[in-house]
N, C-alpha and C positions, 0 to 999 in steps of 0.2 A: 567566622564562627557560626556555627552550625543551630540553625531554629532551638532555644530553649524555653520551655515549660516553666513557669516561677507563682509561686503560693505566694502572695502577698496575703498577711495574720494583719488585722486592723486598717483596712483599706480605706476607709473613711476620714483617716486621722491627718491630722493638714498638711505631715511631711508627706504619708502614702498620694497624696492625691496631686501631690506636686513629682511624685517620684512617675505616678502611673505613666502619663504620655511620655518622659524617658525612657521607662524601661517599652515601651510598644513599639517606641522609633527606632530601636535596633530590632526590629522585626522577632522581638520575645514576644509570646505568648502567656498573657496573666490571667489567673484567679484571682482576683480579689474577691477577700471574706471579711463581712458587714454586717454588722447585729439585727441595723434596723433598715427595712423593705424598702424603707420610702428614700434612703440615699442612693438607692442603683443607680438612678437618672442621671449623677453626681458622675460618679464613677465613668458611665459610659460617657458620658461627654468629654470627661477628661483624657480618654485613652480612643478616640472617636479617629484619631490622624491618622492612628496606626504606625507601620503596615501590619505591625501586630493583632493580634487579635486578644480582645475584655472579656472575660465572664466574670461577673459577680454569683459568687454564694453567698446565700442568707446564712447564719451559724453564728449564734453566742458565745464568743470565746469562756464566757463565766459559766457556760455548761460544760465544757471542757473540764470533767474530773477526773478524769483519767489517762493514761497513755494510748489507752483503747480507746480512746474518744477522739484522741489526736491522731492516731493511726487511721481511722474513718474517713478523715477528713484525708490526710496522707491516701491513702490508697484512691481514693475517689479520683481526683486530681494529677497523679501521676507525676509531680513536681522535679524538675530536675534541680532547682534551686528553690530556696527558701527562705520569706525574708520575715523580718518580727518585729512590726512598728508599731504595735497597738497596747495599748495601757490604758487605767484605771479613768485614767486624767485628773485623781484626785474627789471624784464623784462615787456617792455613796460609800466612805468612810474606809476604813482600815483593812474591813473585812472583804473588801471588794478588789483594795488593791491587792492585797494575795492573792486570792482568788485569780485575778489575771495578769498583774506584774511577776508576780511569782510561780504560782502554779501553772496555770497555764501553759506559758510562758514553758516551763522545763519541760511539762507531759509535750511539748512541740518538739524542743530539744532532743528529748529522748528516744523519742519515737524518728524524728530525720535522720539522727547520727546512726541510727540503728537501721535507716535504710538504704540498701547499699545502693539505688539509683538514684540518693540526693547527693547528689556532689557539692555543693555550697551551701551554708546558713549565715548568713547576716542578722546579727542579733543589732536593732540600735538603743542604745543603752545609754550612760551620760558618764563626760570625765569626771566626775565628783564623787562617784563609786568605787571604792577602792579602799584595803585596808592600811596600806601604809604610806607614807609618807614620797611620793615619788623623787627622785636625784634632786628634778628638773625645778618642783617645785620653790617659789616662794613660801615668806612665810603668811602672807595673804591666800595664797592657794589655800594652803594646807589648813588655817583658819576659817575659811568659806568650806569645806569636805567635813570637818568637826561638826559645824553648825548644821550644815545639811544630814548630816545623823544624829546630832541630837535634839536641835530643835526645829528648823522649817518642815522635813518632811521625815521625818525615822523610818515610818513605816514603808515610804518607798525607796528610802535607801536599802533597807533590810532586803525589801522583793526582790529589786534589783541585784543587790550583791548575791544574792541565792541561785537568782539565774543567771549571772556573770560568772560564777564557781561550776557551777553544773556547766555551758556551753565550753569554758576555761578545759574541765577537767577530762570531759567526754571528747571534744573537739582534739585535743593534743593526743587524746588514748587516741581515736580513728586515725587520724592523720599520719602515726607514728605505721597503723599497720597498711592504710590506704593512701598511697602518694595523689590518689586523683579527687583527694579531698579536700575543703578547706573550711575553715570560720573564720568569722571576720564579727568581730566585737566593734562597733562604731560608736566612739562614746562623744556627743555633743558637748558643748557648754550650754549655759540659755540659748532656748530660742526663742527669735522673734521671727517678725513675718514682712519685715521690709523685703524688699525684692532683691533676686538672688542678684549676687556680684559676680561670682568667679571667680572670685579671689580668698584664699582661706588661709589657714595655717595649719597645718596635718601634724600628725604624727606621736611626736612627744608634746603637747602642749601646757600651758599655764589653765590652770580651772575659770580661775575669773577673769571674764567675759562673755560673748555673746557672739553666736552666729546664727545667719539666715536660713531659716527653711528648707527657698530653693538651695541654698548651698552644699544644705547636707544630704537631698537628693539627688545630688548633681554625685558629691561625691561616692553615694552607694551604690551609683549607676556604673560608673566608673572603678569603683575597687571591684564587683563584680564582675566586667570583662576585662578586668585583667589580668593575666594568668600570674598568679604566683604572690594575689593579696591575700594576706591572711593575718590572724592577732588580735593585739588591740592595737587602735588606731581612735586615738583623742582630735578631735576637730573642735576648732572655733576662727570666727572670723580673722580674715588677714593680708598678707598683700603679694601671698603666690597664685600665681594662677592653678585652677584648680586640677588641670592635666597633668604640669610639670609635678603637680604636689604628689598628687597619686604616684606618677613614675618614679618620682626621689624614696619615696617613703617603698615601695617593692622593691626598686633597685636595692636600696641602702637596707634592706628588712626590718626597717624601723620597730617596734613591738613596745606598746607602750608599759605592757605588763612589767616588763623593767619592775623592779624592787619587791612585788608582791611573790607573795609564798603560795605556792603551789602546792606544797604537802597540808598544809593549812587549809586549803580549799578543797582537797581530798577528803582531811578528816572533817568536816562539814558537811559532805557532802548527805 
């Protein structure tokens, strides 16, 4: 595979900094973008092995108002892939998580789908996000996605779901006209931060439980160079190895969107 360029949105955040020396040891070249000055040091240590090569850019994602704001940063960078692991994390209140689980977040969306030298976007996102009821579901799933919309977090279910609609609906429109496209929706369960396994359970999963960190930067390393991942793809901890899981889940074109309504997320849009 041929040296690629990749815009790492929230480079600081505990999956990016477990994903960075991943994506550098297949000889990618990363941007990583960081609010605050004082974590560069972070960053390049992390991505230090290479053979890739790290730049950090300093940039506020919560100054990101625009598409034009996002294109700036787009144009600068020249990203042949794009990835979006950064979020509010719950600090400074409601208006902050819009501002960058939601806003943000699509002015990124809209601005990569719209340019024709981004070939990949990896939004990671969470399996709890979702307006209907999946096949696969339990009825503890589907009790756990209730309560996470209406009462543990609403407001970043709502970000979330807004930027999952927008990457959903743009993503499908590109892809329909450009075959050398793709998105890839990664939607975690909890995470924690024990050490990675290598062992997960992809694809169509159950909401309740929990996976590792490394796990899910392992996996977006991995659905990245492989040709022909794309969708939604629900992860949480489990007892496939994490190779075979990626390869079952492209082979099989697993898509975890299954049951959600797509003309619904058009008219939202």
């Amino acid at each position: 595979m041929a040296t690629k360029t990749i815009l790492l949105l929230g480079g600081h955040g505990k999956v990016s900094l477990l994903l960075t020396p991943k994506l550098v040891s297949r000889s990618w070249n990363l941007f990583s973008v960081i609010r605050n000055p004082a974590h560069k040091s972070e960053i390049l240590e992390a991505g230090k092995h290479g053979p890739g090569k790290v730049k950090v850019l300093v940039e506020s994602l919560e100054d990101v108002k625009s598409e034009q704001d996002a294109q700036r940063i787009v144009d600068l960078v020249k990203p042949d892939w794009v990835i979006w692991s950064a979020g509010a994390g719950g600090k400074g209140g409601s208006d902050r998580t819009y501002a960058i689980d939601r806003d943000a977040c699509i002015h990124f969306i809209r601005s990569c789908i719209a340019t024709p030298s981004v070939s990949k976007f990896l939004l990671v996102s969470a399996s709890s996000i979702r307006r209907n009821r999946a096949a696969w579901f339990d009825d503890a799933d589907w009790t756990l996605v209730q309560k996470m919309k209406a009462e543990v977090m609403p407001h970043y279910y709502k970000a979330k779901l807004k930027a999952d609609d927008v990457l959903t609906v743009l993503g499908e429109e590109r892809m329909q006209r450009d075959k050398g496209f793709a998105y890839i929706d990664l939607r975690p369960g909890s995470l924690i931060d024990e050490e990675e396994s290598g062992k997960v359970s992809l694809g169509k999963t159950k909401v309740k439980g929990s996976v590792r960190r490394g796990d899910v930067a392992e996996v977006a390393a991995r659905l990245l160079e492989k040709e022909g991942a794309k969708g939604w793809i629900d992860l949480l901890g489990g007892d496939e190895d994490v190779g075979e899981a990626v390869e079952r889940v492209v082979k099989e074109g697993i898509n975890s969107i299954d049951g959600e309504d797509l003309e619904a997320m058009k008219r939202d849009l």
